[in-house]
Each structure stands twice: as structure tokens, then as C-alpha cells.
N, C-alpha and C positions, 0 to 999 in steps of 0.2 A: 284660066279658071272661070268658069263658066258659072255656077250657081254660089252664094254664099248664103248659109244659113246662120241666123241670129237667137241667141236666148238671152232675155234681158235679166238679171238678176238685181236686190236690193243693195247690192254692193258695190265700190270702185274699185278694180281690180285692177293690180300694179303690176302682177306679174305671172305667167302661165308657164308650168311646164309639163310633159308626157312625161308617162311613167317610163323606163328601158325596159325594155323586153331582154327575156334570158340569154343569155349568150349563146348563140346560134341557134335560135327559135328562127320558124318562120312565121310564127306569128306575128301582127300590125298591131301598134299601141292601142288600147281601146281606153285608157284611163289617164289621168289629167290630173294636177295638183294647181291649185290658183292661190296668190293673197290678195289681200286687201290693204286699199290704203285710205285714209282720210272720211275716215267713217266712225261714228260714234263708240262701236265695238268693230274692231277687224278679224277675220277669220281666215286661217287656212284650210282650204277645203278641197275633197277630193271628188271627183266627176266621171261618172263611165259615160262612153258615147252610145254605149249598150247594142240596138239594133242601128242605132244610125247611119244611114247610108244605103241600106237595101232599097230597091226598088219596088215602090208596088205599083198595083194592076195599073195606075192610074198615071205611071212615068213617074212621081213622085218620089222625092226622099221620106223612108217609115222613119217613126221611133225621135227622141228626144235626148240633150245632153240633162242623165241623171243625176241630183247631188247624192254622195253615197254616205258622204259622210264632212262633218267640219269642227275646228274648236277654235278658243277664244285666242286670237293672237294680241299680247300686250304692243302697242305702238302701230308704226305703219309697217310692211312688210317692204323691205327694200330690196330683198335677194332672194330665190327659192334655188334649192337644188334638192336634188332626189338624190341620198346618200347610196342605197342600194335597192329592191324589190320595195322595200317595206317601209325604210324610212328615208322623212323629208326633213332637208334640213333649211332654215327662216333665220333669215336678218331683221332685224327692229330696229326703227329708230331711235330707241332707247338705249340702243349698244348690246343687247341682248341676244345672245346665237341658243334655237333652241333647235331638237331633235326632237321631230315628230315620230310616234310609231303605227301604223296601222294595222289594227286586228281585224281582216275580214271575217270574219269568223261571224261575229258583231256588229261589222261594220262599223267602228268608232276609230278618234284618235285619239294617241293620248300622250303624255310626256317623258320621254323615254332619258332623257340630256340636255340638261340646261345650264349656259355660262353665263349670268346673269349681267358679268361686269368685263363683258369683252370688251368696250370701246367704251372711252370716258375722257374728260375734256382732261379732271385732276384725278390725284388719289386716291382711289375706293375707300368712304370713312372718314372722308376732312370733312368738314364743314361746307366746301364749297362742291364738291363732287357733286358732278352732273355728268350724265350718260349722253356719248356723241353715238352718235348713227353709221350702226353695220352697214356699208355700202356694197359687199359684194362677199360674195362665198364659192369655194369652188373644193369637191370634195374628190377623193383616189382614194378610199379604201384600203385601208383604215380611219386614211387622215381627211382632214379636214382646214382648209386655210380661209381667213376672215381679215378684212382689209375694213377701212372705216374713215368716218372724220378726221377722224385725232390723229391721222399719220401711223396710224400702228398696223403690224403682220401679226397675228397669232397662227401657229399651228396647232391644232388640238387632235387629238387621238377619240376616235368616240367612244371606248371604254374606255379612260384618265377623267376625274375629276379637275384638274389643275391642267393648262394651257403645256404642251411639250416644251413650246420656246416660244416668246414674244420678242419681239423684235421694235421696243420704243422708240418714239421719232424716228422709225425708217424716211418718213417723208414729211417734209417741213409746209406739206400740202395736203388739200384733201384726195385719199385713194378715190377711185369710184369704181375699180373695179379689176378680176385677179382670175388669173389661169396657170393650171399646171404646164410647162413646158415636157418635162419629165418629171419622173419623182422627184429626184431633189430639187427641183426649180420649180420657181415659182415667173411669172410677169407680171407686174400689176401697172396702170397709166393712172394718170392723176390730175390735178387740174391748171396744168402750169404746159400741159401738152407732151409729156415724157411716158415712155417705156422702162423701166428699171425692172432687171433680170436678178433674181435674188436665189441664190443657192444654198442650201438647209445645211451642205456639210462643212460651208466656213463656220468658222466660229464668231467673225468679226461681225458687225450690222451696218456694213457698208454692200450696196448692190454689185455685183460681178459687172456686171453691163449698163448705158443708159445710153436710150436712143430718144432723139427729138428731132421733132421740124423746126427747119429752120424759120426765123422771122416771126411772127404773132405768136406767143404761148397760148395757142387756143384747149379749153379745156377738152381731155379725152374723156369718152363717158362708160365706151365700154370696147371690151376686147372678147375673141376666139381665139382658138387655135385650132390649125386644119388637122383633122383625123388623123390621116396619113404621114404629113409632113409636120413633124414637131419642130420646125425651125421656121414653120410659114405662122405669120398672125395677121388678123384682120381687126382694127382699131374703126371708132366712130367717133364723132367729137361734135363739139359745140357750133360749127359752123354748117352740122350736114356733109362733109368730107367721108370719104371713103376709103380709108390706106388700106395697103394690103405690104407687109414687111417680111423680111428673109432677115432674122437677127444675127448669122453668119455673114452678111455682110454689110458693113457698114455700118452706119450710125442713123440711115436715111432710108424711106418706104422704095420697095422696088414700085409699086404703083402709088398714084393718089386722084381720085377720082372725084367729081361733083353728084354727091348723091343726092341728099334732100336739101329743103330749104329751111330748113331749123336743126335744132337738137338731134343728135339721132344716138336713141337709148338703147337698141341693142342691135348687136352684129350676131347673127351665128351660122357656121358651113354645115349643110347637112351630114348628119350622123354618117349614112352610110355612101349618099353620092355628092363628094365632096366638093364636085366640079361646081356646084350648085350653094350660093352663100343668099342669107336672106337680113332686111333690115328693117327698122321702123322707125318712126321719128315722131317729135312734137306736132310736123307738119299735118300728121293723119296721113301719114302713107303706109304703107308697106311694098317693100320688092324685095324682088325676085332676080337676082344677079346670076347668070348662065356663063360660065367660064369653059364649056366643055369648045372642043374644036375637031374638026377634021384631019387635021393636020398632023401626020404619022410622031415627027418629030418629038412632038409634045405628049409627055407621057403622063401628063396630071397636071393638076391645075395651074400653081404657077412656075414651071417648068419650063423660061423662056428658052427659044431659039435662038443664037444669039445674031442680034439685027432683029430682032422679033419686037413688035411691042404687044403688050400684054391685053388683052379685049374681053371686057365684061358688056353682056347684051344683058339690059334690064328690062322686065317684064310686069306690070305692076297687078298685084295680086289687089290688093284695097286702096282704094285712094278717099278721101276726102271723111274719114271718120278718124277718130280720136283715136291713136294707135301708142300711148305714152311709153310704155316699158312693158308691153306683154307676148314677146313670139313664144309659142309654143312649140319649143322642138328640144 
């Protein structure tokens, strides 16, 4: 990567995502959803990159990232996702999962869904009730899954007022962070260093699966799942660690790699070329992980040979700025 271009805003932005393009568009994302965190009022706000990127006469990149539009988010934003075209769904520190909607028409947003009392230390209504912290969200259309402080799974439906199924002290730890496997499954890792595999059609609120490394419970902070292979995940954690895990087999990462030197807040495989996984960290890095090969054998990413060891070449897209929790893909 050759040029990076910078626009500085009044904000501290926790978290960036692109909008998805229609299903089988060829068109390139041009729009962007950001939150904010640690800021007097917080905002989710939406961004076209509009002209950016053209060429003019002068070799130059034309054109500027636009704000198109934003509203007031109560708390910090600890999770973003884009539920479908239109709406964005935000985790709060507050325990608060809301569904944003956008009217282009206008250009505004506005509040389409709101669960006020997702995540909570006690009982909504005692005396002592206090709201723990949405730490991650991951949406499949209809539904909606919210993971948090308090050790809880909510599934919400976004037309139900009321949570489908909650799943209390699923973990006796804090979530940080949750992916669909398939519909009815869910993954979510936590801060004790575990994978727990939770499927929607038991009835009971015990996880189906739980993977962990061996030796230090270092905490995980966030996970993917690769496009193509819903049995492949990529985990990041507290030491800067890099797993890459096959849940069919085993209890243990088919890789584990030395990524950064701190924290590292988010993992994700690109959308459409999966060979290609990307990360960020406390360190102020970002990379660019290249899993693709030459090698006929290997028919996707981690698709060893067997005697094969597995080779990710890192490429570093940013180094040396504040990169906390915001890839945008």
C-alpha cells in the first residue's frame, strides 16, 4: 500500500465498518458506518468516500471522506455491525443494543430498535441495577446475537420487542466477542482464553463445544469466521497471538502465530478473498496476513497438506498509529 490518506474528525472512533453491497453487485463499497467512544456525546455516523480515489490531472487522489449523516449514541459504542442495506446495529457500554435506520432520502438517522436492558450486572428494577457492557454483536437476518459483560447470549429477532432466548450466566466470564458458525450456532471467546460453541436448537444453556489453549488463560478479544469454510475461525487475544482453529478437530488451534506486540482487537478474513485475513492491535499496527499459495494441493486457505505446515506472509498496511478496535471491512 503505497498512499494512505487521513481525515481527522472531532471524535474517538472505536469502531469502522463498510456498508455490503447487494448481493451480486459489482459494485465497490462506497459507504462506511463509524462509532465513537470516550467522548462527551458519542455518535454513530455514516460516511460516503464519494469521488475518492479518482485521479486528477495532477496524479493526485480527488474528492474527500463525506459525513452524510450521524445521531446521538447513549454510552461508548463497543460493537458495530450493518444488520442489512439500511440498518446498523451498536453495542453500548450501557448494555444497550440499538438498531439504527437510514433514510437516504433525507439523509438522517434514526431509531428503528431498541433493547435498552440487554446486558446488566442485576435485575432490571432492583435497586442496584446497573447496565454491563455490550461487547460484541453479530447479525444473519432476521436475527441478531449480543454477547457482554455479564456473561449473557441474547438472540433477538429485529421485528420482537422482547429477546427470542437469553441464555443467563452462559459464562461465568466476560464475552468479548461472538460469530455465527451457521444459523443455529453461535461461537463466542472470553476472557479466560476459551471458544464455547453454543447451538440455538438445544434447549439446555450448556455450550455443545469448548476449545482452549493450553497453559496461560490469556484473554481472547475477538474472533471471525472464514467465508467459505464455517468450521475455520481466526481468534486474537491479549498477548498479540494469532490462532487460526478447525472446531472439527480438536480442542486446539490448527495454527498459532506471533502477531503483534500488545492487544489485538480485531481479526477479520476478507469478505470475498478469503486467502487474505487482516488485524489491528493496541500496538498501532495493522496487517495484512496472505494465506494464498501456489501450491495446486491446497484448495483454500487452511486446507493443509498433510506434512504441510501452514504459512501466513504478513505485509504491514499501518504501522506506528493508534489502531484500537476499528478495521473496516
Amino acid at each position: 500500500m503505497e498512499d494512505i490518506y487521513a481525515k481527522f474528525v472531532s471524535q474517538k472512533i472505536s469502531k469502522t465498518r463498510w456498508r455490503p453491497v447487494p448481493p451480486g453487485s459489482l459494485q465497490t463499497a462506497e459507504t462506511f458506518a463509524t462509532g465513537s467512544w470516550d467522548n462527551e456525546d458519542n455518535y454513530v455516523s455514516l460516511w460516503s468516500i464519494g469521488d475518492f480515489g479518482n485521479v486528477d490531472s495532477d496524479g493526485g487522489f480527488e474528492g474527500d471522506h463525506q459525513l452524510l449523516c450521524d445521531i446521538r449514541h447513549h454510552g461508548d459504542v463497543m460493537d458495530l455491525q450493518f444488520f442489512d442495506q439500511e440498518r446498523i446495529v451498536a453495542a453500548s457500554s450501557t448494555g444497550c443494543v440499538t438498531v439504527f435506520l437510514h433514510h437516504p432520502n433525507n439523509q438522517t438517522l434514526s431509531v428503528s430498535q431498541q433493547w435498552t436492558a440487554a446486558h446488566y450486572h442485576t435485575g432490571p428494577g432492583s435497586p442496584s441495577y446497573s447496565g454491563a457492557p455490550c461487547t460484541g454483536v453479530v447479525c444473519d437476518n432476521p436475527e441478531i446475537v449480543t454477547v457482554g459483560e455479564d456473561g449473557r447470549i441474547n438472540l433477538f429477532r429485529v421485528d420482537h420487542k422482547e429477546a427470542v432466548r437469553t441464555i443467563d450466566n452462559a459464562d461465568s466470564s466476560t464475552l468479548h466477542a461472538v460469530t455465527f458458525l451457521r444459523t443455529p450456532e453461535i461461537l463466542t471467546v472470553n476472557s479466560i482464553g476459551q471458544l464455547k460453541i453454543w447451538d440455538f436448537r438445544q434447549q439446555g444453556n450448556e455450550p455443545s463445544q469448548i476449545l482452549s489453549l493450553t497453559g496461560d488463560r490469556v484473554p481472547l478479544h475477538c474472533v471471525d469466521r472464514h467465508p467459505n469454510q464455517q468450521h475455520v475461525v481466526a481468534t486474537g487475544g491479549q498477548d498479540g497471538m494469532l490462532s487460526i482453529w478447525d472446531v472439527r478437530q480438536g480442542t486446539m488451534p490448527v495454527s498459532l502465530l506471533k502477531a503483534h506486540e500488545a492487544e489485538m482487537w480485531e481479526v477479520h478474513f476478507h469478505p470475498s478473498n478469503p486467502d487474505h485475513l487482516f488485524t489491528c492491535s493496541e500496538d498501532g499496527s495493522l496487517w495484512h496476513w496472505d494465506a494464498s499459495t501456489d501450491t495446486p494441493e491446497k484448495s483454500s486457505l487452511f486446507h493443509q497438506v498433510p506434512g504441510s505446515a501452514l504459512i501466513l506472509q504478513k505485509t504491514v498496511l499501518r504501522s506506528q498509529v493508534y489502531c484500537p478496535a476499528g478495521l473496516c471491512l
